[in-house]
C-alpha positions in Angstrom: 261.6 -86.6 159.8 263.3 -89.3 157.8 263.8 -92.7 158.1 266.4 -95.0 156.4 266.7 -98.6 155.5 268.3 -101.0 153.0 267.3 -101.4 149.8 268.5 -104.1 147.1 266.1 -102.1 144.2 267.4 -99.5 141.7 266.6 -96.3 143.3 265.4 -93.1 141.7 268.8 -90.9 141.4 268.9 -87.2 143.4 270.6 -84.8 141.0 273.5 -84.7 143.7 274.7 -87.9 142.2 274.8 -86.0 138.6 278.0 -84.6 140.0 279.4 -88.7 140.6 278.1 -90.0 137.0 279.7 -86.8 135.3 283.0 -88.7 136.1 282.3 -91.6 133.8 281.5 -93.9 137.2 277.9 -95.4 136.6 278.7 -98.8 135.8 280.9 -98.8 139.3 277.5 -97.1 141.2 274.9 -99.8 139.7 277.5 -102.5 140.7 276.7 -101.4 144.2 273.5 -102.3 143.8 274.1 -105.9 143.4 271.5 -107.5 145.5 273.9 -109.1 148.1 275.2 -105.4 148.3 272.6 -103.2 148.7 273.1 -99.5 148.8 271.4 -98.0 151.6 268.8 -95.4 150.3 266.9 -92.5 152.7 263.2 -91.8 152.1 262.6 -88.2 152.9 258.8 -87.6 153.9 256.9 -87.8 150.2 258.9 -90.6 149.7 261.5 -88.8 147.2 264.4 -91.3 147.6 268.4 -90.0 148.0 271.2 -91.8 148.6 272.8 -91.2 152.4 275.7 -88.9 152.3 277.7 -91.2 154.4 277.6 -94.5 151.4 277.9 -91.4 149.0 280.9 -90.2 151.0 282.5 -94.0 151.4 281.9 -94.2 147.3 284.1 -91.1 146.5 286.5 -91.7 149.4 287.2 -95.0 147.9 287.1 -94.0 144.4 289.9 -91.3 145.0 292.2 -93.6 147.2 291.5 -95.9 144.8 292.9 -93.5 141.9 295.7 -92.2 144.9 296.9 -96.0 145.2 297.4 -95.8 141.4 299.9 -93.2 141.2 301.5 -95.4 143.8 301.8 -98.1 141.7 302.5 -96.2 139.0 306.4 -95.3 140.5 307.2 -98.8 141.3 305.8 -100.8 138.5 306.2 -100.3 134.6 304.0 -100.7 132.0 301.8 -100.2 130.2 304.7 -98.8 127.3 307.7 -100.1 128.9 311.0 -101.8 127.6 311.4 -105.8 128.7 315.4 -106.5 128.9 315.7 -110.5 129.4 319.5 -111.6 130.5 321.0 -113.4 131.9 322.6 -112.8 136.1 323.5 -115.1 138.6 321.4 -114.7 141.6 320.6 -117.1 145.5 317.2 -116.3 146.0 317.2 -119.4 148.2 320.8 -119.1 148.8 322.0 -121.6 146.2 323.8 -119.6 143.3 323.1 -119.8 140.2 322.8 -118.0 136.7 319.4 -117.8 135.2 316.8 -116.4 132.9 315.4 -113.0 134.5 313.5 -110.0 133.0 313.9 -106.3 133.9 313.0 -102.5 133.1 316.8 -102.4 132.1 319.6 -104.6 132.1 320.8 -103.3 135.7 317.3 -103.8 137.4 316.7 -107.8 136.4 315.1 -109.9 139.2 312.9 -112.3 140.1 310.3 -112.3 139.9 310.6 -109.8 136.9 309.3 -106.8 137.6 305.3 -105.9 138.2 303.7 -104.7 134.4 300.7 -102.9 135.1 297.9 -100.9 132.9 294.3 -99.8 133.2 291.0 -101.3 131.6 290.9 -100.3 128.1 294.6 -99.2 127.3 297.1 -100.6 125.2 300.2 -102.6 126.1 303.6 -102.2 124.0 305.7 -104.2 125.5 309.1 -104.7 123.4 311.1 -107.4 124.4 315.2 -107.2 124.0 316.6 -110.5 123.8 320.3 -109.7 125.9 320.6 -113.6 127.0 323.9 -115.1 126.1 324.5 -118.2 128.6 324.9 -121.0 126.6 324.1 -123.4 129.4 320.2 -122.4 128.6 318.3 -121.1 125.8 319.2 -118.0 124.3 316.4 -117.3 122.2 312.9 -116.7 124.0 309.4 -115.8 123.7 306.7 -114.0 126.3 303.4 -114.8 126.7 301.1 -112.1 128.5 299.2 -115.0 130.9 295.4 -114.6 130.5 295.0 -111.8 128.3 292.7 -113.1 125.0 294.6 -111.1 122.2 291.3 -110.2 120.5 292.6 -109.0 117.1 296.2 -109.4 117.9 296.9 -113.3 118.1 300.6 -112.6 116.8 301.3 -111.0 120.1 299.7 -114.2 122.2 303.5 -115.3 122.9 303.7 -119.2 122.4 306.5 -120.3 120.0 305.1 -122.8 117.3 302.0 -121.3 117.7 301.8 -117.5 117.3 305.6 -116.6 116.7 309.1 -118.0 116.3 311.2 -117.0 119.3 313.2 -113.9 119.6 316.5 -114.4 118.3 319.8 -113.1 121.1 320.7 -109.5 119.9 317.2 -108.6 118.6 313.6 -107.1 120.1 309.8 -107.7 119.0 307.4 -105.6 120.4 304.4 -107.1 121.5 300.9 -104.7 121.1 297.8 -105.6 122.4 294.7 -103.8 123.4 292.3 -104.9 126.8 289.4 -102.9 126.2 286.9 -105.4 128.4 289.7 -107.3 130.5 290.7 -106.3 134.3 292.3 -108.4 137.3 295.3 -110.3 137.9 297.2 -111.4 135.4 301.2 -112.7 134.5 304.0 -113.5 132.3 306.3 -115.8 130.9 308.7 -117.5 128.6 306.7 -119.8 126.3 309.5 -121.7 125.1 310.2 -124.7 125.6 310.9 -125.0 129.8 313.0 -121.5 130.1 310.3 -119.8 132.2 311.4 -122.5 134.7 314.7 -120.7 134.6 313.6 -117.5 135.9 311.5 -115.5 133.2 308.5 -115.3 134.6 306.4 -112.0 136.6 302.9 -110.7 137.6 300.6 -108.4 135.8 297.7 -106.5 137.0 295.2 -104.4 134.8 293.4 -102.2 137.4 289.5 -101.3 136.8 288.3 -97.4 138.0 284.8 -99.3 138.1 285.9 -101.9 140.4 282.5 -103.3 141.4 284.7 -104.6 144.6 286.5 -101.3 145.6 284.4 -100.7 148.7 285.7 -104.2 149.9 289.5 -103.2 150.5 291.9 -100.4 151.6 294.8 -101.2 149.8 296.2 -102.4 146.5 299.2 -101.6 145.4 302.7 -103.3 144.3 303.2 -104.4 147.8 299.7 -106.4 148.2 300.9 -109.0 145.0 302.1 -112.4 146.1 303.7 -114.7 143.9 304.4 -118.4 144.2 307.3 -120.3 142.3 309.4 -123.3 142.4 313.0 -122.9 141.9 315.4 -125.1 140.9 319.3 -125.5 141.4 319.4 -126.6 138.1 319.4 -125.2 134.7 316.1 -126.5 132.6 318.2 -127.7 130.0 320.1 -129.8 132.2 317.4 -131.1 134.8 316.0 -134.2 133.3 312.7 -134.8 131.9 310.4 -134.0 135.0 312.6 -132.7 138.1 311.6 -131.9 141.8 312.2 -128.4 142.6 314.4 -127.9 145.2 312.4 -124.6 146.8 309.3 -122.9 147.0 310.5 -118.9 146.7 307.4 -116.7 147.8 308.3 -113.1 146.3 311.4 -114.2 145.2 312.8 -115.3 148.3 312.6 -118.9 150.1 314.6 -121.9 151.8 316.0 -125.1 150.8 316.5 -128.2 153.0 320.0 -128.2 154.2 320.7 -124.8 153.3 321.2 -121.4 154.8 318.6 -119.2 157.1 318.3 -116.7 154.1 316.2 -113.9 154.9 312.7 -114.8 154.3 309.8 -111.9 152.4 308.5 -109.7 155.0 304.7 -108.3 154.0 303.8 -105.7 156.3 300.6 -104.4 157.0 298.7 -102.1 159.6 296.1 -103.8 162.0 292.3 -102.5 161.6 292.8 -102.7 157.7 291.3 -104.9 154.6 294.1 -105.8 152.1 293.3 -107.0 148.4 296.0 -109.5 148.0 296.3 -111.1 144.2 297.7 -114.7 144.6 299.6 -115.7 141.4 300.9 -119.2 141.1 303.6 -118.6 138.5 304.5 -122.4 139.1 306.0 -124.8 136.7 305.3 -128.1 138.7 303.9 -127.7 141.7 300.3 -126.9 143.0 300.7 -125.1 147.0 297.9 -125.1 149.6 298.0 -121.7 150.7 297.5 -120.1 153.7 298.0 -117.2 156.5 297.5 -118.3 160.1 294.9 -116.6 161.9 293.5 -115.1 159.0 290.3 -115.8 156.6 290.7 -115.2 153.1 287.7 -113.3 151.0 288.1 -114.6 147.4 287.2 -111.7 144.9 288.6 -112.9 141.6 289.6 -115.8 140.0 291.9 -115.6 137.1 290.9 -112.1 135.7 287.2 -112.9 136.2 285.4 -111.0 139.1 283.9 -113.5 141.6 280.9 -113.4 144.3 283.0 -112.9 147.4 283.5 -116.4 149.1 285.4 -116.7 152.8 287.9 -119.4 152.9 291.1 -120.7 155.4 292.8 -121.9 152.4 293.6 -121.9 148.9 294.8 -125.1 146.8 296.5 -123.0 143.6 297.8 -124.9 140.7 299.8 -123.2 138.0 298.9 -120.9 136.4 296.1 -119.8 138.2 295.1 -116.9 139.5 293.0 -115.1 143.4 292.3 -111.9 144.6 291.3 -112.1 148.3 290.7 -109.5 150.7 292.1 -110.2 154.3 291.2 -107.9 157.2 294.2 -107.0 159.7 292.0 -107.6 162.8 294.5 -109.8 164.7 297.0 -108.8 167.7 300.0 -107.1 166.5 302.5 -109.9 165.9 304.4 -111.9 162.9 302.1 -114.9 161.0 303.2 -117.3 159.1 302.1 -117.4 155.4 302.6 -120.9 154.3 302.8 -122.3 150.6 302.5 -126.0 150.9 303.4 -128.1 147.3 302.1 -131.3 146.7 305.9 -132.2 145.3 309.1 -131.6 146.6 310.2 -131.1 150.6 306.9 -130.5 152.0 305.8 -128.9 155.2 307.6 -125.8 157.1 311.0 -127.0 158.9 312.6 -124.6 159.2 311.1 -122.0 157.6 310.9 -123.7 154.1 307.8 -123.0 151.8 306.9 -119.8 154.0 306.5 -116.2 154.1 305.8 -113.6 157.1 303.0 -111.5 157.6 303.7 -108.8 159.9 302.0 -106.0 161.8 303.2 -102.3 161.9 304.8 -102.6 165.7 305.7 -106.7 165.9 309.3 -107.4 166.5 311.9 -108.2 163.5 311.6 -111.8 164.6 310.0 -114.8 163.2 306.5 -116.2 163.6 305.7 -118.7 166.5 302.0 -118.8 165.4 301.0 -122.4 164.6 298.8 -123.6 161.6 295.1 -124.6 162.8 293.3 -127.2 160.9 291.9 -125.6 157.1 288.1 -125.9 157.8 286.7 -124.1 155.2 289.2 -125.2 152.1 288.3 -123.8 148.5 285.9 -125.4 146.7 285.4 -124.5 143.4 282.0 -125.7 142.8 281.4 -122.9 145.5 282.7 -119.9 143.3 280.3 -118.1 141.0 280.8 -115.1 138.6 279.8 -111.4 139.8 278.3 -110.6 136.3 276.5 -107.1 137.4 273.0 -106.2 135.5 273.9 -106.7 132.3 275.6 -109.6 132.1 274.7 -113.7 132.8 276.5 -115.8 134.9 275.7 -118.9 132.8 277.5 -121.0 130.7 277.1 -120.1 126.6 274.3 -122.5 124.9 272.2 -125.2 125.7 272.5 -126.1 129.6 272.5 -130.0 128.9 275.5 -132.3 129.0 277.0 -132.4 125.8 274.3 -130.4 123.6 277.0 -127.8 122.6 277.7 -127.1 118.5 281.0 -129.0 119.0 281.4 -131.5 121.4 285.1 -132.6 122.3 286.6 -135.6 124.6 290.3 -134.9 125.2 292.0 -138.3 126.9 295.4 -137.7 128.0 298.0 -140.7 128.3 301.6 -141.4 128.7 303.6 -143.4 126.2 306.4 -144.9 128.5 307.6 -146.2 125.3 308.3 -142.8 123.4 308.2 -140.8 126.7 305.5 -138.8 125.5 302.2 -137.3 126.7 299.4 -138.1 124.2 296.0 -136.1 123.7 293.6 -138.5 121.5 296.7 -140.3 120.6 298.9 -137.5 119.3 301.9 -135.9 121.1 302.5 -132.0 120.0 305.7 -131.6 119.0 306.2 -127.7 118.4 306.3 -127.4 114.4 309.2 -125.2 112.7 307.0 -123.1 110.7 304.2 -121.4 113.5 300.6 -122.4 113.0 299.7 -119.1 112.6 302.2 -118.6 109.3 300.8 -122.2 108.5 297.1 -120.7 108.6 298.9 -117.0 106.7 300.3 -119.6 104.1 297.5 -121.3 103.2 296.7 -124.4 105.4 293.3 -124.5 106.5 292.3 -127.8 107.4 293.3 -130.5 110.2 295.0 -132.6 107.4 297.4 -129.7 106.6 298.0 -128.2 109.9 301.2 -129.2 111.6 301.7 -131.1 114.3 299.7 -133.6 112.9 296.8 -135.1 115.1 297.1 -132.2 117.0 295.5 -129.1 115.7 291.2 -128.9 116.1 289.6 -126.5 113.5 287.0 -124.5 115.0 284.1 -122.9 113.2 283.3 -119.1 114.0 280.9 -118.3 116.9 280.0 -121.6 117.7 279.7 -123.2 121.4 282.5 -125.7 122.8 282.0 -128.2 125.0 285.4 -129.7 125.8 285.3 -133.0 128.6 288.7 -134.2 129.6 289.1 -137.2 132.5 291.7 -137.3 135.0 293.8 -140.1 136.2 296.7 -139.6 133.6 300.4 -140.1 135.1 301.6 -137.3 136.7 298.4 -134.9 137.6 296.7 -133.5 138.5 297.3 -131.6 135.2 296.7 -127.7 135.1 295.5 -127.1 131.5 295.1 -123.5 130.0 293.5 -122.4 127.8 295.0 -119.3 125.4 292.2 -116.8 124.5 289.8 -116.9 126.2 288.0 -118.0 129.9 285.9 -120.8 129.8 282.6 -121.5 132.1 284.0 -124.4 134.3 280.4 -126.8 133.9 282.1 -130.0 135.7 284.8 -129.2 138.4 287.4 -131.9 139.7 285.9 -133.6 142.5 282.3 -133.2 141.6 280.2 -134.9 139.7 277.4 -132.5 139.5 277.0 -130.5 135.8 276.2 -126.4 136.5 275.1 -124.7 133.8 273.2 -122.1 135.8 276.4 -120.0 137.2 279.9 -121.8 136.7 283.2 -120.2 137.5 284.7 -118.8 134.7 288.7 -118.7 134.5 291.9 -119.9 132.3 293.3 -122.4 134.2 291.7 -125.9 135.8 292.9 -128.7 137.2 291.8 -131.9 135.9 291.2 -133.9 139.0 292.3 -137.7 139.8 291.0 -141.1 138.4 287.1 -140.8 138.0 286.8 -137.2 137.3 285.4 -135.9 134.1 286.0 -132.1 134.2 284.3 -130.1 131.3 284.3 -126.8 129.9 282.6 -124.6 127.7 283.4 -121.4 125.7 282.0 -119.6 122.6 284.4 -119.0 119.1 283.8 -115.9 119.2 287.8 -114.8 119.0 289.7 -115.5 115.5 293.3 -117.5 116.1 295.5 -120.4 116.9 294.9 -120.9 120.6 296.9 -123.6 122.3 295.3 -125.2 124.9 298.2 -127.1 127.3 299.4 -128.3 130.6 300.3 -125.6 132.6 303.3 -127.9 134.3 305.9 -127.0 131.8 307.8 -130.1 131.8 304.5 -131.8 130.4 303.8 -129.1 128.1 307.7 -129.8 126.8 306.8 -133.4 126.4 304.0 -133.1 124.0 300.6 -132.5 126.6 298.6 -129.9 124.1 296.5 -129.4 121.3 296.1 -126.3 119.0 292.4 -124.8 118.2 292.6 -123.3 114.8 289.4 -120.6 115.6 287.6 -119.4 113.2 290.6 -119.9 110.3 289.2 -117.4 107.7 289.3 -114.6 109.6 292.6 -115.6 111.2 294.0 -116.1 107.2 293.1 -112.3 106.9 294.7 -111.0 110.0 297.9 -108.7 109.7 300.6 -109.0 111.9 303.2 -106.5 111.9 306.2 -106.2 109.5 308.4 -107.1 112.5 306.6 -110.0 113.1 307.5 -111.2 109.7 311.1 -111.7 110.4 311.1 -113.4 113.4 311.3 -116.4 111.7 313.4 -115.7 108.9 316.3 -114.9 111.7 315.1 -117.6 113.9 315.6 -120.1 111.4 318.9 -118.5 110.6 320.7 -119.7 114.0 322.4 -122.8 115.3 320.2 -125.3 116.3 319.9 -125.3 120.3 320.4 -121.5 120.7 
């Protein structure tokens, strides 16, 4: 006779599960054992404990659809080796026609968004770039940078022009290498020079985990489970102004404008009775959304490449930049939903099928939703998210848990000079140098007083702790700001005044809140290079709103970037000013 109940212990292993380790899955099994999901354990008469076949069965059925949805993937995406064209093609996502700035797998497949890069935990990206653009209305030369990934030992390939490289000159390549040996989620790219990404170059990444310590938590995810977020504009970057509106929210690549046609809106279909991990990606320039599906919870799983403990939500405020997984279970009547993306500028709200998507149901009719948005209850807080660490790690933040008792402490205030038209940081506005900082730091420059832009560039000592406290209020937030690099323990969140130390969200990108917030960070140096640290809304970014942290400049001084790397600047430098 046995018996069988839940256990949140670590159980005694039957030599059944030998056959389970053997395929290099015990760090996915302990994650099962997190206490808030335990693995239910049988006790057979003298006590001898062993799994129950059914959770053994539900662990290897997952784990091989998981590896099934892979090779999916796998004929629809590219990456991780994979050739990046970027050119120029006219395109009406919205309707409106215009030329623009897209990426492809060749020069016949370009779209937007570019296409889906994807790799595993632990391989290694090479990602060459061809620069094909040759519309002199916007820039011709360009740079990518791979959103969210920390370049450990490869800060040349971080993207950022000034910073890590000069841009790619039209009629050459650079290929960018870099290794994720510790890094899984969602993740995305774009131009890093100057506003073009607002022009078009910009796409989502995912690096997919066989140890997954959430696989038992969805059924599908694939290509078709990514959603992506973007303003569009009618007009070229060059030509728009300092700060425009965008004149459409495209979700997938496809949206309305007001006043314009009933183009076809993206269609996400799914079967009832299922649990879809969807990865949100805000690949914004301006505009934070309130998103939403109607009649539908949200599970939020990760946040900006770090795994999360799962949180229900209605909806999701998502500034640029940033970053959800969420599970949503198809448990609703067969019908069409509305997915909505709300910004906070531009035409607002859904007339007419603006800033909106459709969720529908194997079996509803090719017809648009008539569901109706219900009042968001149970909005994202994210004083409410904590990290899913597992049994080795620690969900705190690094060093001291005291308000300002880090090894370096740092107040960033942000202001606006109307005057020069200029975001300041401490006073300085970065203007992007014409010699990199990493060549600076290559050359020779090793202090704040040599390092160009002047006032702009922090020197950090190796393996120290950060504490980095920033207010809000400044003209035209709330701000975004991101951090190349690294993810940082989020101690003080916008809209709280309450200091965690204990179990902070970690992530890349947070937004600074309103007049009388204070929102700080910490990380540890422990990852050599010149990591900007910027608004994420790209017109700010473009007028000055960064610094530079020079981390850990000895080590960065040694570093070898490739031989192609080396002439980057050389031909950059080479070319008419403006291309």
């Amino acid at each position: 006779m046995s018996t069988c109940k839940s256990s949140a212990g670590r159980p005694t292993f039957h030599p059944v599960l030998l056959v389970v380790l053997s395929l290099g899955v015990t760090e996915f099994l302990l994650s099962l054992m997190h206490p808030y999901k335990p693995l239910k354990i049988c006790y057979v008469r003298d006590s001898t404990r062993l799994p129950d076949p059914k959770a053994l069965s539900r662990i290897m059925l997952a784990f091989l659809f998981f590896l099934f949805q892979l090779v999916v993937v796998a004929l629809a995406a590219i990456g991780p080796v994979a050739d990046v064209h970027i050119a120029n093609k006219i395109i009406q996502p919205d309707g409106f026609s215009r030329s623009a700035v897209l990426a492809g797998a060749s020069a016949s497949t370009l779209s937007f968004p570019g296409p889906v890069i994807r790799g595993w935990k632990g391989t290694v990206f090479l990602l060459n770039v061809i620069d094909a653009l040759t519309d002199t209305t916007m820039l011709r030369t360009t740079s990518i940078h791979w959103h969210g990934f920390f370049q450990a030992g490869s800060a040349w390939a971080d993207g950022p022009a000034g910073v890590s490289q000069c841009p790619i000159a039209p009629g050459n390549s650079f290929q960018y290498r870099f290794n994720v040996p510790d890094q899984a989620g969602t993740f995305w790219y774009h131009s890093h020079h100057v506003s073009q990404y607002c022009d078009g170059l910009r796409g989502a990444m995912v690096v997919y985990d066989l140890l997954d310590p959430h696989l038992l938590r969805y059924d599908a995810d694939n290509e078709g489970t990514i959603i992506t977020l973007a303003d569009w504009y009618h007009t070229p970057a060059p030509l728009a102004g300092l700060v425009p509106t965008a004149d459409a929210t495209l979700i997938n690549g496809k949206g309305r404008y007001a006043g314009g046609p009933t183009t076809p809106l993206t269609v996400i279909a799914v079967n009832r009775n299922r649990r879809y991990r969807f990865r949100l990606v805000s690949i914004s320039c301006d505009p934070n959304y309130i998103f939403s599906i109607d009649g539908h919870t949200l599970m939020i799983l990760e946040v900006d490449g770090q795994n999360v403990q799962p949180l229900t939500v209605d909806s999701i405020r998502i500034f640029a930049g940033q970053r959800y997984s969420f599970v949503l279970s198809t448990s609703q009547p067969v019908a069409n939903y509305w997915i909505r993306a709300n910004p906070d500028v531009g035409t607002t709200g859904f007339a007419g099928g603006i800033n909106s998507a459709i969720l529908r149901y194997v079996g509803a009719p090719n017809a648009d939703p008539t569901t109706s948005q219900a009042p968001n209850s149970n909005t994202l807080v994210e004083t409410d998210l904590h990290p899913l660490t597992g049994l080795l790690g620690s969900p705190a933040a690094p060093g001291t848990p005291t308000q300002g008792a880090a090894d370096v402490n740092l107040n960033l205030d942000i202001l606006f000079d109307f005057a020069a038209l200029k975001f300041r940081v401490n006073g300085a506005a970065f203007d992007e140098p014409s010699v990199p900082v990493l060549l600076q730091i290559l050359s020779g420059a090793s202090t704040p007083q040599t390092l160009l832009p002047p006032g702009s560039v922090y020197v950090l000592p190796r393996n120290k702790v950060v504490e980095i406290s920033m207010p809000g209020g400044s003209v035209g937030g709330p701000h975004p700001i991101h951090l190349h690099g690294h993810a940082f323990s989020v101690v003080r969140s916008a809209g709280s005044s309450a200091y965690n130390y204990a179990n902070p969200v970690r992530r890349d990108v947070v937004s600074l809140g309103g007049a009388g917030d204070n929102v700080t960070i910490r990380f540890r140096t422990d990852n050599a290079g010149p990591w900007i640290m910027h608004c994420h809304i790209d017109w700010h970014l473009v007028l000055g709103l960064s610094v530079v942290f020079a981390e850990d400049v000895p080590n960065i001084a040694s570093s070898n970037p490739p031989a192609d790397w080396d002439q980057l600047c050389p031909i950059y430098d080479a070319l008419p000013p403006g291309t």
